[in-house]
C-alpha positions as CSV (number, residue, x, y, z in Angstrom):
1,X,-54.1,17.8,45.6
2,X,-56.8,14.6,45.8
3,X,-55.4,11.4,47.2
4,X,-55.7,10.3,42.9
5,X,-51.7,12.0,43.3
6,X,-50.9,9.9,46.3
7,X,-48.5,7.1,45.9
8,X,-47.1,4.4,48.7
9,X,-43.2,4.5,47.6
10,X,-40.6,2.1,48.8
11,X,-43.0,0.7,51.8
12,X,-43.3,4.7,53.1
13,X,-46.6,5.7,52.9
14,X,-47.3,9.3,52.4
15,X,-44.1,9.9,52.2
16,X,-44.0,11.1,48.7
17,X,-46.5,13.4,46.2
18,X,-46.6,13.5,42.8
19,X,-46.9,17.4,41.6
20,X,-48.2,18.8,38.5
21,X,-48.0,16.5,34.7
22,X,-44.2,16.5,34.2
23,X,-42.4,16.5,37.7
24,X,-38.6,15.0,37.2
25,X,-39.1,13.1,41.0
26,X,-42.0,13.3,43.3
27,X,-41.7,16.1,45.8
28,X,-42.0,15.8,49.5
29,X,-45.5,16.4,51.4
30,X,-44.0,19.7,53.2
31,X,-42.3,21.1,49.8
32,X,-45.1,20.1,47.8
33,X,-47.1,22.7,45.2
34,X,-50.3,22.7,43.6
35,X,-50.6,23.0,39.9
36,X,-50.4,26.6,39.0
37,X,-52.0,28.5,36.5
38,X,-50.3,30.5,34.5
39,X,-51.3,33.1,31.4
40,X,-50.7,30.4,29.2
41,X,-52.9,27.6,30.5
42,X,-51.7,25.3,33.0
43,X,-48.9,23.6,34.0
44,X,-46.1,22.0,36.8
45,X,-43.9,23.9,38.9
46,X,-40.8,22.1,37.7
47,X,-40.7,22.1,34.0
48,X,-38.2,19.5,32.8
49,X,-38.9,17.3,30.1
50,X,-38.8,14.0,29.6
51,X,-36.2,12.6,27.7
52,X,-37.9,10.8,25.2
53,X,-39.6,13.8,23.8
54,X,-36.0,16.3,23.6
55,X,-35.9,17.3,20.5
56,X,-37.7,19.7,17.6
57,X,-39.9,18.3,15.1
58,X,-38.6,18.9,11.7
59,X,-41.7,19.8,10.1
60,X,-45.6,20.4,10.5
61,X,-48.1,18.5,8.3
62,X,-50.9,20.5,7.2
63,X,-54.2,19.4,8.5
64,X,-55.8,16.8,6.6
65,X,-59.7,15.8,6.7
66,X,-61.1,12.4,6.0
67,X,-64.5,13.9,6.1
68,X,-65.6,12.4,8.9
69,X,-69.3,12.8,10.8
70,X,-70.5,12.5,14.2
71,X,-73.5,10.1,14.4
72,X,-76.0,11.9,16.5
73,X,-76.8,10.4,19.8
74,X,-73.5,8.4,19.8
75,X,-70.7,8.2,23.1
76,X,-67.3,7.5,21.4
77,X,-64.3,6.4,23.3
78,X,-61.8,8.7,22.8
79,X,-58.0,7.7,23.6
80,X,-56.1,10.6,23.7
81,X,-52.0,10.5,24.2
82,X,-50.9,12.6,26.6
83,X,-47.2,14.4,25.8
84,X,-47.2,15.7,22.7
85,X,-50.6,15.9,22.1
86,X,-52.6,17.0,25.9
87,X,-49.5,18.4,26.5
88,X,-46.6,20.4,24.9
89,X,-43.4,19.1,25.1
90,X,-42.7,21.1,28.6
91,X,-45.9,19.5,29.8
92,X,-48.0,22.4,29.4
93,X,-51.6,22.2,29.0
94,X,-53.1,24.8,26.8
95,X,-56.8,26.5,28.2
96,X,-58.3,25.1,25.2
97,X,-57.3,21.8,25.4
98,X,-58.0,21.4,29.2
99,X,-61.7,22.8,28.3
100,X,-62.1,20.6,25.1
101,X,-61.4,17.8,27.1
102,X,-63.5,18.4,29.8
103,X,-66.6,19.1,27.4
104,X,-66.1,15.6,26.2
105,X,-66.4,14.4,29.4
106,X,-69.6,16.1,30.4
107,X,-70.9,15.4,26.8
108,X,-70.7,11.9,28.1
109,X,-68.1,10.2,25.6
110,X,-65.4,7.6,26.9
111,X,-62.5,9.8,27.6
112,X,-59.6,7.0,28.1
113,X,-55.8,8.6,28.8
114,X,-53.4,6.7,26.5
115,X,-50.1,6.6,27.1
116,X,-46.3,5.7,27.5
117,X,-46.2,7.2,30.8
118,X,-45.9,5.3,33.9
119,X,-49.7,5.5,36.6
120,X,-48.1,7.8,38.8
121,X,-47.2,10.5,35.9
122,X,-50.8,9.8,34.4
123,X,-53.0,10.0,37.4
124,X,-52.0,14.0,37.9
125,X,-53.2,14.2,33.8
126,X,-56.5,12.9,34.6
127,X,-57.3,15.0,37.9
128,X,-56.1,17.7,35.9
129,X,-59.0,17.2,32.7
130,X,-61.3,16.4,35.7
131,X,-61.7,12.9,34.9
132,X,-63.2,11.2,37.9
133,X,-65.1,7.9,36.4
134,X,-63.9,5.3,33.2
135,X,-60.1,3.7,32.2
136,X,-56.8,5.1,31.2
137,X,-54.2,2.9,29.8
138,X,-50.7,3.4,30.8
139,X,-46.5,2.1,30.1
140,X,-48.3,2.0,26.7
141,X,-50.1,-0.6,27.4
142,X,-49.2,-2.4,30.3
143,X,-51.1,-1.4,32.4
144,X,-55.0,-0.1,32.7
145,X,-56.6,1.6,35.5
146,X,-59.9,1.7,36.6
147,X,-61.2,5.2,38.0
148,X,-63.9,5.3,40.2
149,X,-64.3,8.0,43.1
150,X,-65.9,5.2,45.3
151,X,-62.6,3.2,45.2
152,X,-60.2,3.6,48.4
153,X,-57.7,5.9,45.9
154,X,-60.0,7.1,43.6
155,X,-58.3,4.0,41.2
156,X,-57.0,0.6,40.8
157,X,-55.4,-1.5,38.6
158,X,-57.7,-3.6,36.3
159,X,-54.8,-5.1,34.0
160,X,-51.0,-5.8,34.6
161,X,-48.7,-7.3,31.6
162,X,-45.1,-8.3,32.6
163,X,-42.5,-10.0,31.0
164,X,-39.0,-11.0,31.5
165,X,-36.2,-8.6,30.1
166,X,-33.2,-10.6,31.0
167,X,-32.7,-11.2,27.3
168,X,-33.6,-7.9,26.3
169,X,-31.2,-6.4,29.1
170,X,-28.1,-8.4,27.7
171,X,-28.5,-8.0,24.2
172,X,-28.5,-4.3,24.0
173,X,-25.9,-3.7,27.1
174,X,-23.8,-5.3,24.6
175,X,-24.5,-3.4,22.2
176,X,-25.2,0.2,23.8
177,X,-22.6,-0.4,27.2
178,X,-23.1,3.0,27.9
179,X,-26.7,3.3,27.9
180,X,-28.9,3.6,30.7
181,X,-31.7,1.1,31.5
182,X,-34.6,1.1,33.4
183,X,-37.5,-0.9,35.0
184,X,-41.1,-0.3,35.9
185,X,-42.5,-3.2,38.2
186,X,-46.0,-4.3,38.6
187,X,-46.2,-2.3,41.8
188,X,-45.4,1.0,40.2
189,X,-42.3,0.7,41.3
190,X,-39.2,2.5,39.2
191,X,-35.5,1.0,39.4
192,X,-32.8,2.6,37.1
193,X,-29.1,2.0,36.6
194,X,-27.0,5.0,37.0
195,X,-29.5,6.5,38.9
196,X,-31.0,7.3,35.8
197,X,-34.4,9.6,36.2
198,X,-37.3,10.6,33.8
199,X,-40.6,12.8,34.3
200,X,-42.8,10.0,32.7
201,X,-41.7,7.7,35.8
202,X,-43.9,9.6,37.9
203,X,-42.2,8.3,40.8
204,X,-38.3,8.1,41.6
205,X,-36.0,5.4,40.4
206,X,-33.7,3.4,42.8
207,X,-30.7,2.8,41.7
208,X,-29.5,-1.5,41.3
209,X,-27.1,-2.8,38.8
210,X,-28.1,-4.6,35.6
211,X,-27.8,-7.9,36.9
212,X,-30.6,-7.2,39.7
213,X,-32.6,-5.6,36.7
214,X,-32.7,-8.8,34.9
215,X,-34.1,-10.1,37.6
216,X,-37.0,-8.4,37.8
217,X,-40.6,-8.8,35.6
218,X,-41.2,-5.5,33.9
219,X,-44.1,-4.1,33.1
220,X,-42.0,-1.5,31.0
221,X,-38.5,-1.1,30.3
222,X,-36.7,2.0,28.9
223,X,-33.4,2.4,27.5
224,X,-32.0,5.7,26.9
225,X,-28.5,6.7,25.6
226,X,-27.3,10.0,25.4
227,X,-23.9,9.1,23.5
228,X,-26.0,7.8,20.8
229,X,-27.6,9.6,17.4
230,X,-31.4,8.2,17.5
231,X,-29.6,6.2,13.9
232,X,-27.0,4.7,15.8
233,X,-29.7,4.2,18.5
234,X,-32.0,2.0,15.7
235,X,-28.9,0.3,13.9
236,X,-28.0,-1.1,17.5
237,X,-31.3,-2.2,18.0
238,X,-31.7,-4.3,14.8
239,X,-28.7,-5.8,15.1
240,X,-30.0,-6.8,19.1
241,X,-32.9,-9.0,17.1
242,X,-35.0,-8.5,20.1
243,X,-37.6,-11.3,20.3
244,X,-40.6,-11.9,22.8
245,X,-41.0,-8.2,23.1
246,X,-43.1,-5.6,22.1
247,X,-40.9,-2.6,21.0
248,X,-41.0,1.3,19.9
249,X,-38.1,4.2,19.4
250,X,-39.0,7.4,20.6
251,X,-37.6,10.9,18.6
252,X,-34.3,10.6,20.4
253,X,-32.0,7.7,21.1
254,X,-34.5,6.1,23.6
255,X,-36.0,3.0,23.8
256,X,-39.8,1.6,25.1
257,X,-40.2,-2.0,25.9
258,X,-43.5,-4.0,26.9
259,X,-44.4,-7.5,26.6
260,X,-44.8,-9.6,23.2
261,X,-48.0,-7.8,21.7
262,X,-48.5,-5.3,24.4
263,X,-49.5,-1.9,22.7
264,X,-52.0,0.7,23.4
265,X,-54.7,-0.4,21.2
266,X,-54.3,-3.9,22.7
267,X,-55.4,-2.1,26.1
268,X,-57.4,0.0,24.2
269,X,-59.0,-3.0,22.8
270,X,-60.3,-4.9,26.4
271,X,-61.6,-1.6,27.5
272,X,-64.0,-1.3,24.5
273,X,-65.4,-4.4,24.8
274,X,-65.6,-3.8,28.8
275,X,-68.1,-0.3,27.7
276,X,-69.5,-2.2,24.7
277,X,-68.5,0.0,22.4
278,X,-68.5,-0.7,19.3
279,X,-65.4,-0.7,16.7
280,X,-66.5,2.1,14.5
281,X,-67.4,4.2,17.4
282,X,-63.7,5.0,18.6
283,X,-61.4,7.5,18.2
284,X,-57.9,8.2,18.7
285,X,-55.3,11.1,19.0
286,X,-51.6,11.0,19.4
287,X,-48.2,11.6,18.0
288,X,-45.6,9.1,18.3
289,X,-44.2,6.3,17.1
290,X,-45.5,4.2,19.9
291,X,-48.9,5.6,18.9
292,X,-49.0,4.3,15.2
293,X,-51.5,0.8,16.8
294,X,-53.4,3.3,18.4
295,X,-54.2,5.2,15.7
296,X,-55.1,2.3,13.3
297,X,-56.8,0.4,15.7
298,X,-59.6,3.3,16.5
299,X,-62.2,3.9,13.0
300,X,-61.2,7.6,13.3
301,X,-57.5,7.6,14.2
302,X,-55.6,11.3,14.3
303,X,-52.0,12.4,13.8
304,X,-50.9,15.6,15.3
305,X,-49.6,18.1,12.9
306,X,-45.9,17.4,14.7
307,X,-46.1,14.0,13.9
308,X,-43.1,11.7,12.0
309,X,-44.5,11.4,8.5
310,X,-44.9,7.3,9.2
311,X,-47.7,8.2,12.5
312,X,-49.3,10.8,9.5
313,X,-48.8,8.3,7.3
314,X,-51.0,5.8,9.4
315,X,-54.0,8.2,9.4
316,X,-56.6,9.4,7.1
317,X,-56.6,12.4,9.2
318,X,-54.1,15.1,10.6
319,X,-54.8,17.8,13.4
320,X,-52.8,21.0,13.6
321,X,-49.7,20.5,15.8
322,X,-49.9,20.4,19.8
323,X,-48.7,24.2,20.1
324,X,-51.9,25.1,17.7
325,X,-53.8,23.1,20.1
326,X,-54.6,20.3,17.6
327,X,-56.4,18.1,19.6
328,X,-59.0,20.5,20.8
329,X,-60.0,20.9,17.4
330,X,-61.0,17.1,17.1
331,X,-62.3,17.3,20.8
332,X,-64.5,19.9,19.8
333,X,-65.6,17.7,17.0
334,X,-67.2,15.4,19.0
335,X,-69.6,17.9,20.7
């Protein structure tokens, strides 16, 4: 475990660290684990899923090709998502992938981690790919790290977005009473009502009410319901008319908030310009709903097989699915 995994939590330093892709709750120092290999590829000790990704996808689009051509000589940035696509669904990283990505990185391309996770469940997703130098773009969009091995923790934040979810917070209490709500804080900092806890936290929540959560600037808000169907879950929504926000439903009845037009490929976006990329040199893997900018903003933008037919329906391209090991195939592309 490299100091990348360390986190300062609640003013304690060390007192916490981050195991493996898809902890529920960081683990103390003296009952922490390594990542363990297993015959499958590699993966956390605990294995509970996040909530937003519960459920199984209805069906599997056959891969699609656009045609596309590597231009010889050329480093793409390459945003991948992480669950769903890096990673199965019980945060499992398949051999392949974990090879294919590091390939890609030695080959010299832009590797940049994109996704709705929170930095202290992406950081253990880069060490483990072996990622040492670039970005990665987290709270899907939010917030974008720098990595550099030189810096005191191996990282810092380039980019924060907040905003103010007071409104947010009050129109869909009203609407979803019991639903569960929580906050990510420029600091990293998690704080849930209900002691509600996630894997793509990275860190754990503490527990306030709502009215000292609409207090707070976000960085990300989540709202999550488990009384709801994901339809009841949208039809609430709509009627909250949520305004000054940047929104996206995950597959189950849960809920990602950022700031007015805060999405990956805005994030994605600044960090191209920051390489000098140019536009028609990116590419982009993922998913989910919350990927669908993502994948139209990059030239070469890939759906996993597993996708919702609107993310397939955003790309000229499909992979296989993410237990077929989808993205290694476009990894593999690049080399």
């Amino acid at each position: 475990m490299t100091r990348m995994t360390k986190e300062k939590i609640a003013g304690t330093e060390d007192q916490h660290e981050l195991v493996g892709i898809n902890s529920t709750v960081p683990l103390k120092v003296e009952h922490s684990e390594d990542l363990t290999d297993t015959a499958g590829g590699t993966t956390a000790p605990a294995r509970q899923r996040s909530a937003a990704d519960v459920r199984i996808p209805l069906k599997v689009h056959p891969p699609r090709s656009n045609g596309w051509k590597k231009e010889a000589g050329v480093q793409y940035l390459v945003a991948l998502d992480v669950d769903g696509t890096l990673v199965d669904h019980d945060g499992h990283m398949s051999p392949a992938v974990r090879e294919a990505a590091q390939a890609v990185l030695a080959a010299g391309h832009h590797v940049v981690i994109s996704t709705g996770r929170s930095k202290g469940a992406t950081l253990p997703v880069i060490e483990l790919i072996g990622q040492e130098r670039g970005y990665a773009v987290c709270s899907n969009g939010g917030m974008t790290l720098e990595l550099d091995p030189g810096l005191p923790d191996y990282h810092r934040v380039l980019e924060c977005v907040s905003f103010d979810p007071s409104q947010a917070l009050v129109a869909l209490e009203e609407r979803l009473p019991t639903a569960k709500f929580a906050l990510e804080t420029a600091d990293g900092s998690f704080y849930s009502t209900e002691r509600f806890q996630d894997p793509s936290f990275g860190i754990e929540a503490v527990g306030v009410d709502l009215h000292q959560l609409a207090g707070m600037d976000a960085v990300r808000m989540v709202v999550y319901s488990t009384e709801h169907t994901p339809e009841e879950f949208a039809e609430a929504i709509d009627e909250a008319g949520l305004h000054g926000v940047t929104y996206s439903v995950g597959w189950s009845a849960w809920l990602d908030i950022a700031a007015s037009g805060v999405t990956k490929a805005s994030a994605l976006e600044q960090v191209r310009r920051r390489l000098g990329v140019d536009p028609s040199h990116t590419v982009a893997v993922g998913d989910g709903r919350n990927d669908i900018e993502m994948l139209d903003w990059a030239a070469r933008g890939v759906a996993m097989g597993q996708s919702p037919d609107e993310v397939a329906a955003a790309c000229h391209e499909v992979t296989h699915s993410v237990y077929e090991d989808g993205v290694a195939a476009v990894l593999r592309s690049l080399l």
